[in-house]
N, C-alpha and C positions, 0 to 999 in steps of 0.2 A: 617593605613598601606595600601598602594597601592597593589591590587592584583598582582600576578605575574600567569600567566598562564601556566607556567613550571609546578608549583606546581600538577594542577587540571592533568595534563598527568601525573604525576609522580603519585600523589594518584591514577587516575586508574588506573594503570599499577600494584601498591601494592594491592587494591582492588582485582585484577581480579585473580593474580600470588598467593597472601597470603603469602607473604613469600619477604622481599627481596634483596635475589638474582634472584631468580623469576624475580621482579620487573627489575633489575640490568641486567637482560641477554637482557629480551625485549625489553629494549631501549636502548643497548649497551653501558652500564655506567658501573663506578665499581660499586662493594658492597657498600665501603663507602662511596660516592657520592649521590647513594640514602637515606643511613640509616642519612646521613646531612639534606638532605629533607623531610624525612620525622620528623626530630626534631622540623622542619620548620613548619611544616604544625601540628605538633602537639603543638606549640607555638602559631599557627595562630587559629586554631580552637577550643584550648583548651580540646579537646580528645585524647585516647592515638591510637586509629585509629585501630592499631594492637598490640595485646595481646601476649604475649607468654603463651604457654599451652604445657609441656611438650616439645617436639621437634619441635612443629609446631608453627606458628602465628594466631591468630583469633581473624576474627574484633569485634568492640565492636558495640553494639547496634545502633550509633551514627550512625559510617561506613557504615554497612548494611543498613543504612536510605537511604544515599545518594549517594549509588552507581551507582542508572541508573539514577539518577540528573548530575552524575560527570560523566559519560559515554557520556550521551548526549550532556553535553555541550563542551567536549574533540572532540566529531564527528563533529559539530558544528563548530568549531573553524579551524578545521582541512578542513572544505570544503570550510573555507572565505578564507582561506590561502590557498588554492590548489582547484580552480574554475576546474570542470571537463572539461576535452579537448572531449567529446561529446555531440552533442546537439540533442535532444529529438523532433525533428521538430511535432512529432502528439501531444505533450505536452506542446508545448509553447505556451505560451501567453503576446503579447506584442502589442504594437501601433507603429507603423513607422510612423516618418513625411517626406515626400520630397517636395522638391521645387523645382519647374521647371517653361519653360513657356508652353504657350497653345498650340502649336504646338507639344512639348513633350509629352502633356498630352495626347493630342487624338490621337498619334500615338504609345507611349510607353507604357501607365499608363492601357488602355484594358488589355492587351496580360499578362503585370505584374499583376494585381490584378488575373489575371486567374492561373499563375501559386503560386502563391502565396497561393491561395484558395486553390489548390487542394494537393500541399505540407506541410501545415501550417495551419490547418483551424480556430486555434485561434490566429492567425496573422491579422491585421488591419493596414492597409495602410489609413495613411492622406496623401489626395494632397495639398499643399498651392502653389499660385501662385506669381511669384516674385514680389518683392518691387519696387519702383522706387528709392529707392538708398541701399548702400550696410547696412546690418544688422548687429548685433552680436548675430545672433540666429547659425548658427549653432557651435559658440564658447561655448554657454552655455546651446547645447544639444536641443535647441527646433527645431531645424530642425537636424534629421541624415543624409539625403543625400540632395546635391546639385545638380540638372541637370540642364547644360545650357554649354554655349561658353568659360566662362572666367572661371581663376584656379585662388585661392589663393596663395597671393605671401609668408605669414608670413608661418615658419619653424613648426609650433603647425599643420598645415592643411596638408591632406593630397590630392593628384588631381590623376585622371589617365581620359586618352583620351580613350574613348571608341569607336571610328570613326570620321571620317568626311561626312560630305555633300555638294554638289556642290550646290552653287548657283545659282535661275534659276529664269526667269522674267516671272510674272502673270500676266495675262491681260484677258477679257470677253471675250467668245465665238462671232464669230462675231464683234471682234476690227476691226476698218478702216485701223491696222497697220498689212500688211501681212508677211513682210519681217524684222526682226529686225536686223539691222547693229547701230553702237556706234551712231551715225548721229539721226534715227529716235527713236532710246532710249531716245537720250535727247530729242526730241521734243514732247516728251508728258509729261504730268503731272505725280507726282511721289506722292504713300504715301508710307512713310518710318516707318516702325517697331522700336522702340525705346522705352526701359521702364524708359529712363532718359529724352524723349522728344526731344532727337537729332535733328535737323535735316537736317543733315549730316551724311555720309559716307563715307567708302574708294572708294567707287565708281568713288566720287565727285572729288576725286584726280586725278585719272586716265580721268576722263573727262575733266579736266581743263589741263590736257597736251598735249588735242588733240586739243585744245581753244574751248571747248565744254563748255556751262552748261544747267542742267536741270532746272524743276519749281518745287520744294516740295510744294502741297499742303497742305500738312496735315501732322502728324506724332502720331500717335496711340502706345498704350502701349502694342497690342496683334497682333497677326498674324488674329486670328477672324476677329475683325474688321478692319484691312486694305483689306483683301478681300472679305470681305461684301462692303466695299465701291469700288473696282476695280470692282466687279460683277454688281453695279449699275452704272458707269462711262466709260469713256476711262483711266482712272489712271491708271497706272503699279507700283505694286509691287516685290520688288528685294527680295527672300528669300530664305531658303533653298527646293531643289528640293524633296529631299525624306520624311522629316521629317513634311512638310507641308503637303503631298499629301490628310491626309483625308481629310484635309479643302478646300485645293483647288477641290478635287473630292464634296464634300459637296456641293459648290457651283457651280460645272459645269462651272470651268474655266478652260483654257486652260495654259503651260508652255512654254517657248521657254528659250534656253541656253541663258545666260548671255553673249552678245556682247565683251567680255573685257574676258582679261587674269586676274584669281580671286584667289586665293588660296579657296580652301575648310572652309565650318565653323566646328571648331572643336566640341566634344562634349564630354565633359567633365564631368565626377561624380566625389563631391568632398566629402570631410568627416573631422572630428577632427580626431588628431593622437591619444585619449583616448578611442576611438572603434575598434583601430588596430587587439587588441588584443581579441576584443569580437564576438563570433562565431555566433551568431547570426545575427550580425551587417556584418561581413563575407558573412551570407548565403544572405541575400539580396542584396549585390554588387554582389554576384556571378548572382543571376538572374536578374537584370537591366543589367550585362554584356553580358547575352546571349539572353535576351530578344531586345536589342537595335544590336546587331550583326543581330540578325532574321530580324529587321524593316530595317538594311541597305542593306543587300544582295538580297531584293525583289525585 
């Protein structure tokens, strides 16, 4: 016989009431409704549950065995089916994974682990850093959040833009190039940021309309190391202005605006639509949302 989980509420409910209409008032049923169910469960258990004694009902030995067995598992059942809408943030404990690139990392992932710490303290942030091509981790939970430029197109993901950053060209302290106009952009050597090995960009478009083009030396999978290598060369690097800064400060490089009309990179956290609903997964969008508002507005 397949359980039925009506039964175990309706036994505590006669358990607790002793009588029922008792039972029948508390779960807004009629009388005969329950005294069906509990024939049920005296069919299922083979006990007669409750006794009659005079004008009152009284459980049998059996009953009074398994009442806070049937109690607990009734609360039980009632909290997988009705998730509490508050979350205990001094009481949690969980792992977060996000994926980002390194540029996010050393400008977002400080300031988030700090607050994270001091709100959460059995909260654990893992950083992974991106793939060179697309994944199905965060489809299958192994990564919660997304940080980077591009949104998921499939209706299962969820995206929201948490800013933009202007792009802006790096180059060593001390370059031969004083003045940047579209002209002396192309005439130096370029590495290009790419975690698919592009290399190309929209840049390239707009410079092939002016009959410009550049020389891509090279094309690196981090922001790290294309300005470890511009810091040791004449190379320029095309990247974002805000969200690189500690690395370009790291290395005692210099920025200059981007020659060309550019749209902003956007920045994007993205997520599965199956933690929409989960307030924990909530509270950390909330703080990558304010934490990366803080790194843009400086």
């Amino acid at each position: 016989m397949q359980a039925d989980l009506n039964l175990l509420t309706v036994l505590d409910a006669l358990l607790e009431e002793g009588s029922v209409m008792g039972a029948a008032e508390r779960l807004h049923l009629s009388s005969p409704a329950v005294s069906r169910t509990l024939g049920r469960i005296r069919k299922v258990t083979g006990d007669d549950i409750l006794v009659r004694t005079g004008h009152t009902m009284t459980p049998t030995p059996y009953a009074l065995g398994i009442a806070d067995e049937v109690r607990r598992l009734v609360r039980q059942a009632n909290a997988v089916l009705a998730p509490s809408r508050e979350l205990d943030l001094a009481e949690l404990e969980r792992t977060f994974t996000v994926q980002c690139h390194d540029a996010l990392a050393s400008s977002v992932v400080p300031a988030l682990i700090g607050r994270i710490a001091e709100q959460a303290p059995g909260v654990r942030l893992r950083v992974l850093a991106e793939h060179s091509a697309d994944t199905d981790d965060l489809r299958h939970g192994r990564v919660d959040l997304e940080l980077g430029g591009g949104a998921p197109e499939l209706p299962e993901f969820r995206s929201e833009t948490l800013g933009t950053d202007p792009l802006a060209v790096v180059m060593r302290s001390g370059h031969p190039c004083t003045e940047l106009d579209l002209r002396a952009y192309a005439a130096y050597p370029h590495v290009l940021v790419s975690r698919r090995g592009r290399l190309t960009a929209p840049i390239d478009d707009l410079l092939a309309a002016e009959g410009l083009r550049r020389r891509v030396i090279a094309t690196v999978a981090t922001v790290h190391s294309a300005v470890q290598i511009a810091a040791a060369s004449d190379a320029l690097v095309t990247t974002t202005a805000i969200l690189c800064r500690p690395l370009i400060e790291a290395f005692g490089l210099v920025t200059h605006p981007l020659p060309a009309e550019s749209p902003e990179a956007p920045i994007n956290c993205n997520w599965h639509q199956r933690y929409d609903s989960d307030l924990a997964h909530a509270w950390l969008r909330d703080q990558v949302r304010t934490v990366v508002g803080e790194v843009l507005s400086r």
